[in-house]
N, CA, C and O of each residue as an XYZ file, in Angstrom:
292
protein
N      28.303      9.528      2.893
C      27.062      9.848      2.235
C      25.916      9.444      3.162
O      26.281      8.520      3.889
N      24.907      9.747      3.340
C      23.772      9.654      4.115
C      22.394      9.796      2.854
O      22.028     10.428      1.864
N      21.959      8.469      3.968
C      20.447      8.171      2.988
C      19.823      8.140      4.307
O      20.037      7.384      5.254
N      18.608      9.592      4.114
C      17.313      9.580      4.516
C      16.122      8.373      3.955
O      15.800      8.455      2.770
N      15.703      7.651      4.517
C      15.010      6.754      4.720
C      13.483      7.121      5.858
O      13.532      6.980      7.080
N      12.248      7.590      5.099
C      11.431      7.882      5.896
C      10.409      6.890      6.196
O       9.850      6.239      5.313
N      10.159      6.769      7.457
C       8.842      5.526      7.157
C       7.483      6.044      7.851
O       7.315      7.026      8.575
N       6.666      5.178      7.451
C       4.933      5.612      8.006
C       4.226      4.271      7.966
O       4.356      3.302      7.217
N       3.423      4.518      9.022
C       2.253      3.434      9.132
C       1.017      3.390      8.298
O       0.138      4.215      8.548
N       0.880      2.700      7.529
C      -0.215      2.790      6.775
C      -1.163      1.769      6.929
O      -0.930      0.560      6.922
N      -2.677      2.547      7.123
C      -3.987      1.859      7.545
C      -4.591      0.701      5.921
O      -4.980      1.066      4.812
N      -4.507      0.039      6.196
C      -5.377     -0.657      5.115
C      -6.519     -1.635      5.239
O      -6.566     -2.777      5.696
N      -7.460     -0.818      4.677
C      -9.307     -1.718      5.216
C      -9.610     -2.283      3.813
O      -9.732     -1.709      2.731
N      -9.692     -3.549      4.151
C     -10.512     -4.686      3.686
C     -11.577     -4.673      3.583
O     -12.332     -3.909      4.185
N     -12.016     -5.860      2.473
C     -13.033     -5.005      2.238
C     -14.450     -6.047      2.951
O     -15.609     -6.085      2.538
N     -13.880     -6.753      4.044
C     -14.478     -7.154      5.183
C     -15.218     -6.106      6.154
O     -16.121     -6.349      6.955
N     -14.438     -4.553      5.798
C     -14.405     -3.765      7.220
C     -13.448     -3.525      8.035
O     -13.299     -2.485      8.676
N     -12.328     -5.072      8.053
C     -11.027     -5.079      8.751
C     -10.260     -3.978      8.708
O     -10.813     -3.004      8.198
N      -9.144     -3.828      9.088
C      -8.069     -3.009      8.964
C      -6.909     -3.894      9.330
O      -6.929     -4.729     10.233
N      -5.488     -3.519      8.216
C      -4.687     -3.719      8.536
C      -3.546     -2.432      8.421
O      -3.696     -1.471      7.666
N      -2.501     -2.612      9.241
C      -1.678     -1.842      9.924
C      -0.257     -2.037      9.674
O       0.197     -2.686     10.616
N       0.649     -1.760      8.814
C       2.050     -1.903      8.884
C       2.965     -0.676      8.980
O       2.462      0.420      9.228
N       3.917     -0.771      8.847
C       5.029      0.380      8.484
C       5.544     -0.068      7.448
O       5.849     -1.251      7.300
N       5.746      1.083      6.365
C       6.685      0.585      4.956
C       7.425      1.924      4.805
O       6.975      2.917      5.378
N       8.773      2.011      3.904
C       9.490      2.551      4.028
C       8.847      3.497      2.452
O       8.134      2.961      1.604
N       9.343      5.010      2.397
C       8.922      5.795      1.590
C       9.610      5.257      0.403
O       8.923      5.260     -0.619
N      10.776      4.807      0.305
C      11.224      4.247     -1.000
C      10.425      2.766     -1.544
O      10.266      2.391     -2.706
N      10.053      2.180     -0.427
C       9.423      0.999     -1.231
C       8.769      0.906     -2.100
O       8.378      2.004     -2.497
N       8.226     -0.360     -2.945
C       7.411      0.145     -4.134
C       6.174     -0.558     -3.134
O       6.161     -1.139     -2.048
N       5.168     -0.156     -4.145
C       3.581     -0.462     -3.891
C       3.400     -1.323     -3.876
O       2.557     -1.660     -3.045
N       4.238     -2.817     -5.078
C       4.178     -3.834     -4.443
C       4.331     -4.452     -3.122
O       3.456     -5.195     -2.676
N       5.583     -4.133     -2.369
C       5.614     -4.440     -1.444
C       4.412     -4.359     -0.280
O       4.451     -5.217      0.602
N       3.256     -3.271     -0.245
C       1.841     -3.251      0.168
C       1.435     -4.263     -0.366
O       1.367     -5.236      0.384
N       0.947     -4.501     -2.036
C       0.556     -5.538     -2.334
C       0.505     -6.952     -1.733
O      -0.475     -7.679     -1.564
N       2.106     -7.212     -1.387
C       2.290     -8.607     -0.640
C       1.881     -8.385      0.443
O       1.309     -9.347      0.954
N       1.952     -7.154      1.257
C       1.505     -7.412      2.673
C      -0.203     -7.609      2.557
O      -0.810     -8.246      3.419
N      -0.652     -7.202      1.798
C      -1.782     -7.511      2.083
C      -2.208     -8.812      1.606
O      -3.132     -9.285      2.267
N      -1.676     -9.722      0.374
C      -2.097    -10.910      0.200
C      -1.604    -11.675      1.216
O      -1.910    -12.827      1.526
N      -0.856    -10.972      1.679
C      -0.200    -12.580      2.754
C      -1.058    -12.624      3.855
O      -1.229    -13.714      4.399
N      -1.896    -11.160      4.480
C      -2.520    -10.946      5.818
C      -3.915    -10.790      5.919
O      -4.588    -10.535      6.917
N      -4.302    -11.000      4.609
C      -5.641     -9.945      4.537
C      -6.990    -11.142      5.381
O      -6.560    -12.170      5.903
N      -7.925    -10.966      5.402
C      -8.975    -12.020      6.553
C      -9.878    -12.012      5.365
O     -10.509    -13.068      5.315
N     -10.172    -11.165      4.359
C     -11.716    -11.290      3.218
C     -11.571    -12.374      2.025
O     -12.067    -12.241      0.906
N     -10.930    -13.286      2.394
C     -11.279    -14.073      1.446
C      -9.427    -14.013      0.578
O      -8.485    -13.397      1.076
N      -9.352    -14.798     -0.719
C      -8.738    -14.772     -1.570
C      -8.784    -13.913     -3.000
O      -7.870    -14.021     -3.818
N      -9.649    -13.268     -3.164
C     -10.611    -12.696     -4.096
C      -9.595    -11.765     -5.118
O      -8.391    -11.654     -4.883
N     -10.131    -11.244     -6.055
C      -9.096    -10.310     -6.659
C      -9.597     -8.824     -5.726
O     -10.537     -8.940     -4.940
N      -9.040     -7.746     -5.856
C      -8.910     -6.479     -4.763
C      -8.064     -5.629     -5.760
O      -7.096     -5.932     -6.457
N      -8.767     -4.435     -5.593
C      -8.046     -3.135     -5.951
C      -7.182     -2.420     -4.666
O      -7.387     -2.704     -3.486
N      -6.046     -1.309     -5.206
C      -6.010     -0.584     -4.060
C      -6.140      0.781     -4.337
O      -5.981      1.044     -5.529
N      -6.383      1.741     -3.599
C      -6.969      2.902     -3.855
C      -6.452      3.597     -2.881
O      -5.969      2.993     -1.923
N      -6.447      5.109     -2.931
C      -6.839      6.187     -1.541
C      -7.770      6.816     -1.589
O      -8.391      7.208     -2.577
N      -8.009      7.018     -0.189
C      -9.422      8.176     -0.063
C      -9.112      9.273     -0.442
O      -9.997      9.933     -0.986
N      -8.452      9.562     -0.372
C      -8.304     11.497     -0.166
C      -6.936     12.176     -0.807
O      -6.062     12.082      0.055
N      -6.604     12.595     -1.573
C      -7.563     12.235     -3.106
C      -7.802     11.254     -4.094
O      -6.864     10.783     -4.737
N      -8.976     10.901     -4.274
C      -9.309      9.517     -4.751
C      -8.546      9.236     -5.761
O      -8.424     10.110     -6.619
N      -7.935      8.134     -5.904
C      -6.965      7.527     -6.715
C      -6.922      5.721     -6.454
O      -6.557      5.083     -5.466
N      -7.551      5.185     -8.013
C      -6.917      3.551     -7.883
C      -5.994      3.652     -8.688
O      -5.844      4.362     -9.682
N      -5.186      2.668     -8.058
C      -3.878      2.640     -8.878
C      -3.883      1.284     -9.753
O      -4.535      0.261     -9.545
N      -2.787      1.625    -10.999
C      -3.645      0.055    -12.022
C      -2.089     -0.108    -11.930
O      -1.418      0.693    -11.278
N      -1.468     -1.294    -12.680
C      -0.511     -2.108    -12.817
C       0.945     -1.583    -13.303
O       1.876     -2.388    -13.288
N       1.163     -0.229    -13.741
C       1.925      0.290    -13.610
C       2.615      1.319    -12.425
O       3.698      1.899    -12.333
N       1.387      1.225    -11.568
C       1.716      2.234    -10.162
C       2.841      1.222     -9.315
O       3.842      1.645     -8.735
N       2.421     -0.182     -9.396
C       2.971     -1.618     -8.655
C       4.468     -0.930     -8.512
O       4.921     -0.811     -7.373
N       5.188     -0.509     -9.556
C       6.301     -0.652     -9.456
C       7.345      0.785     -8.891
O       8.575      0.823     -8.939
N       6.258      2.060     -8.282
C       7.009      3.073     -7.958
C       6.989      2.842     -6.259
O       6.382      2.182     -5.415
N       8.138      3.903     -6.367
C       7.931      3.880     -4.636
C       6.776      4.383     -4.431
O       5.995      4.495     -5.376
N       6.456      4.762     -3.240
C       5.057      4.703     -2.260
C       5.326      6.232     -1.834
O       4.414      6.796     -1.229
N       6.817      7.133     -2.174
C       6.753      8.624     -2.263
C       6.454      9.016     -3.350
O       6.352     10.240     -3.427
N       6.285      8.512     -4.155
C       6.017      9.077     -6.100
C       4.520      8.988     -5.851
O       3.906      9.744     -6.603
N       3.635      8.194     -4.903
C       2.443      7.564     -5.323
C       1.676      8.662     -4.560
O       0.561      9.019     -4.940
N       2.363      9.267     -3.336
C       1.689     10.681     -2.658
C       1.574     11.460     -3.152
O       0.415     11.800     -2.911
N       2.103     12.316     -3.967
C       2.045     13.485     -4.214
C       0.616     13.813     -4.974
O       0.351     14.965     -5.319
């Protein structure tokens, strides 16, 4: 059996201005962004939304738990 496993780098700006930069896998969930960014982020401790630009979308507390291919479309 074979599992496709796709991955991508995803930009994430703070809301310093910063940017941060990882690779996560298309099955992961959104949490897993979540932690990367509390563990790395430079703006402080603060509470933070996450969102996309294009097409605008924040995601609230039930998005946390899909993969990060459910969250594209």
């Amino acid at each position: 059996m074979n599992f496709f496993f796709f991955r991508e780098n995803k930009k994430i700006r703070l809301t310093n201005g910063e940017t941060l930069t990882e690779t996560f896998g298309s099955k992961e969930q959104l949490s897993a962004v979540r932690l990367f960014i509390e563990m790395h982020r430079t703006d402080g401790s603060g509470p933070f939304s996450m969102m996309t630009n294009f097409p605008k979308k924040i995601f609230n507390d039930e998005d946390f738990e899909k993969p990060l291919e459910a969250l594209g479309k």
